[in-house]
C-alpha positions in Angstrom: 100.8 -51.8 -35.9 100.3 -48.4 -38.1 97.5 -50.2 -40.3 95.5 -52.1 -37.4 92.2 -50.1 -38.4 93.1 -50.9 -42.2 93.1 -54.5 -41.8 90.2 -54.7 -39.1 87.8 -52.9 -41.8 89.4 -55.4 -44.4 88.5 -58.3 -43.0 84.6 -56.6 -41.5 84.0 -56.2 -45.2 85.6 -60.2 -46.4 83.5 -61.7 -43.5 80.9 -59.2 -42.4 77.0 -61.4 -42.0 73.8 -59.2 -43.7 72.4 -57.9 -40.5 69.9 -55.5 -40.0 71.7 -53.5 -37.4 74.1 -52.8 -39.4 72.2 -51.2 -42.4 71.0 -48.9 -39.8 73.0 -45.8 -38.4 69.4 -45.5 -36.0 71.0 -45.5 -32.3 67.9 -47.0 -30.9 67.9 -50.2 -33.4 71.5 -50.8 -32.9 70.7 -50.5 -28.9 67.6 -53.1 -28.9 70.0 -55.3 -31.1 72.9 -55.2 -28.0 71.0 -55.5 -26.0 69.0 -58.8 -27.2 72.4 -60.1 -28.1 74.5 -60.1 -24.8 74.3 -63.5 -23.7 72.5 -64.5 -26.6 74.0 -65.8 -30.3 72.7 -64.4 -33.3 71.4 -67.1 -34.8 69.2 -66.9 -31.5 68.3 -63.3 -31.3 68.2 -62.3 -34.8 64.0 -63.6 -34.9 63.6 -61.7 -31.3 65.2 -58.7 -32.7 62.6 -58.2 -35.5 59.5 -59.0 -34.1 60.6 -56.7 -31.0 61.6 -54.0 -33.6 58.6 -54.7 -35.2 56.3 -53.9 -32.5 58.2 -51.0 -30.5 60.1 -49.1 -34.0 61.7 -46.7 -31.8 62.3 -45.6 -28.1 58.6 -43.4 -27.7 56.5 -46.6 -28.7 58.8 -48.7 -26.4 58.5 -46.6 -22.9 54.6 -46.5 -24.0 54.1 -50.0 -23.6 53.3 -51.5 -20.1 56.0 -54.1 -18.8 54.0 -57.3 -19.1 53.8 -56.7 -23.1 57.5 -55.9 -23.3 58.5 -58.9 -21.2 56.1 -61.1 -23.7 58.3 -60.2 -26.4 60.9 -60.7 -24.5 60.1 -64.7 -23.4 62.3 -66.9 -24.5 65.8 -64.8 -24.3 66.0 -65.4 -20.8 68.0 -62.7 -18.1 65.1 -60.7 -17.9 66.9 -58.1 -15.8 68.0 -57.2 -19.6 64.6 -56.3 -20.7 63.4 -54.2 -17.6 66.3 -52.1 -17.9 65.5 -51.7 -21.5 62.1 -50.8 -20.8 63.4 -48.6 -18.1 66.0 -46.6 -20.0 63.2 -46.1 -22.8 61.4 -44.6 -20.5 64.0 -42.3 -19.3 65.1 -41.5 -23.1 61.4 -40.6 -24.1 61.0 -38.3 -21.4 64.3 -36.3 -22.0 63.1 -36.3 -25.9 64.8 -39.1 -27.7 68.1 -40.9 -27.6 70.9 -39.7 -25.9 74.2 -38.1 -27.7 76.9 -37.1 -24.8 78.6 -40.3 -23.1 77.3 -39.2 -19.6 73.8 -39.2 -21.0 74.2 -42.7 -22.2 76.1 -43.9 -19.4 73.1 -42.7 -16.9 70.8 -44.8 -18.8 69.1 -48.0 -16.8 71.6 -51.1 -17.4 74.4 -49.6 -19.5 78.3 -49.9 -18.3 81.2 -48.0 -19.0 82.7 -50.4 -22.5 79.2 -50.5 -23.6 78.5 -46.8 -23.4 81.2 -46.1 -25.4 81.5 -48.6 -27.8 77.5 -47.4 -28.4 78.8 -44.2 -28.8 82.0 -44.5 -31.5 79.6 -47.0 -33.1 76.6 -45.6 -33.6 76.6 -41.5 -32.7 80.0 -41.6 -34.9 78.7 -43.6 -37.4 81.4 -46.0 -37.2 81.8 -49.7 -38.9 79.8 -51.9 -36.5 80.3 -55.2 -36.1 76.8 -56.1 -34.1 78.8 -57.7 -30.9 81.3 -54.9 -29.7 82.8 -56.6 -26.8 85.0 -58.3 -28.8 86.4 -55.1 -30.0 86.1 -53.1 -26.4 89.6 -53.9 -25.8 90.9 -52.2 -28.2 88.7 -49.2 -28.2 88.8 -48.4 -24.7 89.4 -44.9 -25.6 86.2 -43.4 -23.9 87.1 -42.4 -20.1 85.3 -40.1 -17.3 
């Protein structure tokens, strides 16, 4: 299948939804947005993800609010375990200076797997086409090993 890449970006561009995320290259708004969306639909999350964005614009602002305030913005989108890891990794990443860039930096981060950590990275690092719901391409990008 020598044009696989060729028709996947085709049919992105034919079907693609206006998402924020995606008119972003920022690693840390394409993070909040995976993270809000795993067991969650778009049509759900997509409200969450702006006011959330809205009130903690990038990692510093998020690791320098207190728990109860992220979980507030958080109500309603339900595995909470999701948002203490998120609050937790922020944390991490503002102490270290900002958002990771190697795969064993993002791996180490609170709550992130292996497909997820590299899917983050040839999406966002690499600036390549995202699709704002990766696992349903991880299988055929698992190209990122130890």
């Amino acid at each position: 299948m020598d044009n696989f890449g060729e028709i996947l970006i085709k049919w992105y561009q034919d079907n693609k939804r206006d998402l924020p995320w995606r008119r972003t290259k920022n690693p840390y708004l394409i993070w909040i947005s995976e993270i809000i969306l795993q067991q969650t639909r778009v049509a759900q999350g997509y409200d969450y993800y702006q006011r959330f964005v809205k009130r903690f614009p990038d990692v510093f602002s998020l690791a320098a609010a207190d728990e109860d305030e992220v979980m507030k913005y958080w109500q309603g989108l339900g595995y909470y375990s999701r948002a203490r890891n998120l609050h937790a990794a922020a944390r991490s990443m503002a102490g270290a200076g900002g958002f990771p860039k190697t795969y064993k930096e993002v791996l180490a981060l609170k709550g992130v797997g292996r497909v997820y950590c590299g899917c983050h990275l040839f999406f966002c690092l690499w600036n390549a086409l995202c699709c704002g719901g990766w696992e349903c391409l991880s299988g055929a990008f698992a190209l990122v090993g130890d």
